[in-house]
N, C-alpha and C positions, 0 to 999 in steps of 0.2 A: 507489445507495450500497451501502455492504457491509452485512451484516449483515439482508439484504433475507429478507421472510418472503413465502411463499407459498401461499396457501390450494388446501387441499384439494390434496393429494398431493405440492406441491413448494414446499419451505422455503429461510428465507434464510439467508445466511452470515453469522454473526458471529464473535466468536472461536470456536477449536479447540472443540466438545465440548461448547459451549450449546444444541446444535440435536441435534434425531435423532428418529424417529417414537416415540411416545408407548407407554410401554409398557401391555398390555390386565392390569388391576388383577382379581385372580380376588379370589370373593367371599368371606368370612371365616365357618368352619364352625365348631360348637364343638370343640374339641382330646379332649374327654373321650370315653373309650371306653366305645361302648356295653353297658347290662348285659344279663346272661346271659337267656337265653329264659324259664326256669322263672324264675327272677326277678321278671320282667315280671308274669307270671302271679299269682306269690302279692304282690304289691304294690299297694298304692292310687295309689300315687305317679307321678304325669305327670310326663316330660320334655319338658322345651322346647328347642323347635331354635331357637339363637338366628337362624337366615337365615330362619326361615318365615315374619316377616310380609314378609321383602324379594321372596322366591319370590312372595308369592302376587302383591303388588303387578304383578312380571312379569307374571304368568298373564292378569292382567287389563289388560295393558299391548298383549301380545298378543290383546285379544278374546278367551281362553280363560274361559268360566264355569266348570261343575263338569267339564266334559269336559276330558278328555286331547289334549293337541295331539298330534300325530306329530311324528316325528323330524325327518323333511322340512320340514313346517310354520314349528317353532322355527327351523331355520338359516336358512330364508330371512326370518324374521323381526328374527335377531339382524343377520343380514345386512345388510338394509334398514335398523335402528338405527345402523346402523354408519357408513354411508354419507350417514345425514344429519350426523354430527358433524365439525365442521369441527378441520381437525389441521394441523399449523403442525411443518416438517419442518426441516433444515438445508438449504438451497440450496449446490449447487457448479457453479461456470461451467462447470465440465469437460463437464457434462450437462445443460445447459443445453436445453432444449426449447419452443419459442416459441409460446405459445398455451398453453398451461396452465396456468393464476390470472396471479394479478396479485402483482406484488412490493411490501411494503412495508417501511419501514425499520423494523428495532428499535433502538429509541434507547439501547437497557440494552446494546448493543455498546458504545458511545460514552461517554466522559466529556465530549467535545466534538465537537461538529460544525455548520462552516457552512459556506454556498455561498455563491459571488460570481460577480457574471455579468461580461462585458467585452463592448466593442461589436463588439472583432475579437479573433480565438482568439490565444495567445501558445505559442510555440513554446520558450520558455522562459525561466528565471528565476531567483533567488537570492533569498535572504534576508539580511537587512543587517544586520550586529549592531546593538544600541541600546547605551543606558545604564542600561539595568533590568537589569543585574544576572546573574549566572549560577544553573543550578539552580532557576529558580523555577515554584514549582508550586500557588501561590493564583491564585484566580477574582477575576473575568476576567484575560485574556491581550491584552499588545498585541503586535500586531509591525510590522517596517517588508518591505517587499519592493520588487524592482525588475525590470521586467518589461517584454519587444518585442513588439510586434503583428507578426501575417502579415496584415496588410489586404489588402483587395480589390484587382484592377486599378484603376487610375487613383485609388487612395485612398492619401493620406498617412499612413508607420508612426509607431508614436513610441515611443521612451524611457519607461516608467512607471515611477514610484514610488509606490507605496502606505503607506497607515497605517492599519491596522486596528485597531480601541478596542474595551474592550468585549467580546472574545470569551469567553461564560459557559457555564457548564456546561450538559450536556445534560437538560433537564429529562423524566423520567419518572413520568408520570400511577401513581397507588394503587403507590407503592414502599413496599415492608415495612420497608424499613431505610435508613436514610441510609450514603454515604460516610463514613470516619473524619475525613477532612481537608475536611468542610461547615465548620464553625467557622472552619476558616484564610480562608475566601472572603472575602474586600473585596465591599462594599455592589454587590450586580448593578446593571448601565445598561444601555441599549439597544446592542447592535452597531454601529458608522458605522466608513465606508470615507473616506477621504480621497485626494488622488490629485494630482501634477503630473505636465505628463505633455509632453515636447521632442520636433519632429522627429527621425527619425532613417529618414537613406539607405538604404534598399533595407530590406528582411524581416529582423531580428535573429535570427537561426538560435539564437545561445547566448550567455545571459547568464553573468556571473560577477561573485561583489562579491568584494572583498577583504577578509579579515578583519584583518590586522593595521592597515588603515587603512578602517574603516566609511564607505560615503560615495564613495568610490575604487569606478567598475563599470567591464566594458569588456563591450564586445560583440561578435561577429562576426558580419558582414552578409553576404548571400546577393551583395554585389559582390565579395568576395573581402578585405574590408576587415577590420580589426581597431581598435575605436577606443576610449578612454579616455575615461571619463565622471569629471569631480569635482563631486562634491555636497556635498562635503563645506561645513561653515561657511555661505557665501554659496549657495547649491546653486543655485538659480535662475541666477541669473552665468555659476558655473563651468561649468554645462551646456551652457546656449548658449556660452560661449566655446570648449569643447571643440567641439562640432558644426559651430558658424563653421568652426575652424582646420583640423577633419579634412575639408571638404570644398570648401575651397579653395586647400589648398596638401598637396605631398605629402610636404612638408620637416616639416610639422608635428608635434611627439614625441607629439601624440594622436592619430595615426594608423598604422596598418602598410601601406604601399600595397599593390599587388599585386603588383609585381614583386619586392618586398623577401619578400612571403609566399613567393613563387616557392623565390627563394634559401636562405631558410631551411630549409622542406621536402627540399630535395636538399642543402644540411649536416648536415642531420640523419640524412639515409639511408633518407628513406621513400617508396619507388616506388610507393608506393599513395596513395589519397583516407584521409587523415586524418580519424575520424569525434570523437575525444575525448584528450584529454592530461590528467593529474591530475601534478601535482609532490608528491615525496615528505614524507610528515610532518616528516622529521629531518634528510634532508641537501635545502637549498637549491639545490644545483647538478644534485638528477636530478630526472628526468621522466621518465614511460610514455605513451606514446600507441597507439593502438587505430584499426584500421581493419580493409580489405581483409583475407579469408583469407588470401591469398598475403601477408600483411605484418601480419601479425594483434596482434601485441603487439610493441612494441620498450622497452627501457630504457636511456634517455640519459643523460650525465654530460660535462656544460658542460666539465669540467676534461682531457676526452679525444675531443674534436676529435667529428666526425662518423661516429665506431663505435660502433653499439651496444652496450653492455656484454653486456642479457642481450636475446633476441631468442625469441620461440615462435611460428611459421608455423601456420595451422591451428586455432587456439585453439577455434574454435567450430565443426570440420570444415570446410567448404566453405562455410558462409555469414560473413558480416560481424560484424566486433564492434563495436558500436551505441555504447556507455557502458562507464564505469569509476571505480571507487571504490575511493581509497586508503585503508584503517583508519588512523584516527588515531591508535591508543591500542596496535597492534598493526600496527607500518612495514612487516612480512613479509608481509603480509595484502591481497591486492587483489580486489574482486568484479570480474567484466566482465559481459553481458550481451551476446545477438546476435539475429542473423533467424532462429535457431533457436528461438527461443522459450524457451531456456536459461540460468538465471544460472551461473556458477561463481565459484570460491574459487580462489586461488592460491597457493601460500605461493612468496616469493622465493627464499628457502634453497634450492630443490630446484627452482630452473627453468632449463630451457634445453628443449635441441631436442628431445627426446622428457618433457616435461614433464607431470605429470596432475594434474586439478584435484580441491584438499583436499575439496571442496565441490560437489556438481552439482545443481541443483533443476531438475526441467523440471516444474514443475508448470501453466505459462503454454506446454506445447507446443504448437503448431497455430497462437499470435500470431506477436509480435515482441516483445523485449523491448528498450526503449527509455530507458531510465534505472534504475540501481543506484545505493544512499546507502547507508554505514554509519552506524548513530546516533553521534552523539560522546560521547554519555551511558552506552554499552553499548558495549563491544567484540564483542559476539556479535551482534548484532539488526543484521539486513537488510533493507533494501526495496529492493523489485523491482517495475518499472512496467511494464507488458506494456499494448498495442495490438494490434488485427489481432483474432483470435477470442476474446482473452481482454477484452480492455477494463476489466484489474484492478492495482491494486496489494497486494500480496500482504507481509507481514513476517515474517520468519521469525528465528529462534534456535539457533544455530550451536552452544550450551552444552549443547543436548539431546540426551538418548542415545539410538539407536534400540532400543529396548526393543518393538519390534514381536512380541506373541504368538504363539506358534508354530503353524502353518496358514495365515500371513498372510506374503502376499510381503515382501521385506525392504524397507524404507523408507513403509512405510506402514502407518497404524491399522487398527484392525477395522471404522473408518468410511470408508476408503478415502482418507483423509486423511495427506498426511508428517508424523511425527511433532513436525519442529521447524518447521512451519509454524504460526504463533502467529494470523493474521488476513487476512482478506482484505475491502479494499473494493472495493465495486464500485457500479456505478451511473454510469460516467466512460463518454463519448463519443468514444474515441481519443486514450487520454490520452497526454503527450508525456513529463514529468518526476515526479518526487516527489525532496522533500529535508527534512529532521528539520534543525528550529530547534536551532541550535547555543548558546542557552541557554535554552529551554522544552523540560524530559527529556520526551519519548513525542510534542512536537507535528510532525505530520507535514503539509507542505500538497502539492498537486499541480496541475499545471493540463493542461487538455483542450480539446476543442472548444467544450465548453459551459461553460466558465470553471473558476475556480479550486476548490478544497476545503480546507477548514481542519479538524483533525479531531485528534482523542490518543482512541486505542483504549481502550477500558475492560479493562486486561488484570490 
């Protein structure tokens, strides 16, 4: 998980600026300037040094009686004290070095966090709006999700729907001070997972629920298929009668066959593998999709046949564009993500063929980045989910200014850190997606090989 600590010389990552090696505390002498020489002399009066019962304490810490240690002596002494004290540093993946302590979680990152396992890893998922409401930020937390297995050879996938109850805050052992918003919490219960879970044809590569009709999912299967799930009302019913009809007929409107995928790909203009499409906040009729360098960004409009309107080759150099996320609250606004290991920012106003992105974060270089979300609660706040060398999901804050020190390269802290990078978790086994509950502000869930994570950054 993020916010992991590690003993004796390498620390974990929680937010920005909670972590950093400890600074060494010098010891406190008295402030008063000593009197005159002839002074001393015609005086009765002792001064007291307020550090000499701490000094002597030392003296005899290091085995010194009435004799004088040497110089030598003391460092390797103070040395060797030094070296037994255990110190608790900031951990960054970037430096990651295998075999030196052990990682553990600090729970003071977190307002929440849990793990959920699964029998087969999900390659992807959404979250479902409920009827509890928007904005809400009292403990516990439910949510509903909907989610496809990559199961094994010769094992049956399935369609999940989850219901998670119960999600409470992250409790931390001798805290000095409570939260402001303790009192708003509802009576804590134990966490429970609930779950129906349907057949479904071949490996669900990408989930997606609809939000203006909650309940409405569709999937796309590793056969080339696209199918429509209603859960809605009778959900049990509509499931199966949706899965019946997409896999035995091709007439079926909950299904897109393949050759109908075929045709629409070459109306659309896209000579490349299609890796993500987001439809625009405000007009219904465009779409972006994302793939192939050679075919890197395209933007469509239903109402003008099979020409791109705006189109950027290259977006991520030479490698692929993995994911894409439309800002909701700001329609000029798109993040992408690639095999570079780089997110960017685009603003639409200024795009076309030699295009540059408002926004570059490579702080996940060396992975792959794999899914991008803007929160719907913060126009500025990004997540980025990186695989491959990083194995983080990272959030950043697009409102921050680079106010980097001067001496210090431009885009990063004095701690070697980008200024508007707000968090990073880690602790995820290859992870695939992250997406921010579009009415729980700051919850972020993710899932990976070793199942899901449910978490709101203590920020």
């Amino acid at each position: 998980m993020s916010a992991m600590q590690q003993r004796r010389g390498n620390a974990a990552a929680s937010k920005r600026g909670s972590g950093g090696p400890p600074s060494s505390e010098k010891k406190k002498r008295s402030g008063a300037p000593p009197p005159a020489a002839d002074a001393m002399e015609d005086s009765d009066l002792e001064f007291e040094d307020e550090a000499e019962d701490e000094f002597i304490v030392e003296d005899e810490a290091m085995g010194g009686d009435d004799e004088e240690m040497d110089e030598d002596a003391v460092r390797a002494a103070v040395a060797a004290d030094g070296r037994e004290q255990e110190t608790q540093l900031s951990w960054d993946p970037r430096k990651n070095v295998e075999g030196e302590g052990d990682l553990e979680c600090d729970p003071r990152a977190y307002k929440m966090l849990h793990r959920l396992g699964s029998d087969w890893p999900c390659l992807s998922f959404d979250l479902v709006p409920d009827g509890g409401g928007g904005g809400r930020t009292r403990f516990p937390h439910d949510l509903l999700a909907a989610t496809g297995t990559q199961a094994g050879p010769g094992e049956a996938n399935k369609l999940t729907f989850l219901k998670l109850e119960g999600l409470g805050r992250m409790e931390v052992e001798d805290s000095d001070a409570s939260d402001d918003d303790d009192d708003d919490d509802d009576e804590a219960r134990p966490a429970t997972a609930e779950h129906v879970a349907f057949a479904h044809p071949g490996v669900a590569r990408r989930v997606a629920c609809s939000k203006p009709s909650p309940g409405l999912v569709a999937t796309w299967s590793d056969d080339a298929t696209v199918r429509l799930w209603d859960a809605r009302d009778d959900g049990a019913r509509s499931s199966r009668r949706a899965s019946r009809a997409a896999a035995t007929t091709a007439a079926s409107p909950c299904s897109t066959p393949r050759s109908t995928a075929r045709r629409r790909r070459r109306a659309l203009g896209l000579p490349a593998p299609v890796e993500d499409v987001a439809f625009s906040p405000t007009e219904p009729t465009v779409l972006m999709a994302c793939g192939a360098a050679s075919a890197a960004l395209r933007v469509f409009d239903a109402r003008h046949g099979d020409r791109p309107m705006l189109a950027l080759d290259g977006a991520h150099g030479a490698d692929d564009v993995n994911a894409m996320s439309w800002n909701g609250a700001v329609a000029y606004l798109v993040a992408t993500g690639g095999d570079d290991g780089v997110a960017r920012v685009w603003d639409l106003r200024a795009f076309g063929k030699d295009a540059k992105p408002v926004g570059l974060f490579d702080y996940h270089k060396g992975g792959h980045v794999c899914s991008v979300a803007w929160d719907p609660h913060d126009e500025s706040a990004l997540a980025v989910c990186a695989a491959g060398a990083a194995d983080a999901v990272s959030l950043w804050d697009l409102s921050v200014e680079d106010d980097t020190p001067p001496g210090i390269p431009s885009g990063a802290s004095e701690f070697g850190v980008p200024p508007q990078l707000m968090f990073v978790h880690q602790g995820l086994r290859d992870p695939k997606e992250v997406k921010y509950h579009p009415q729980i502000p700051g919850l972020c869930m993710t899932t990976a090989l070793d199942g899901f994570n449910v978490f709101i950054p203590n920020l």
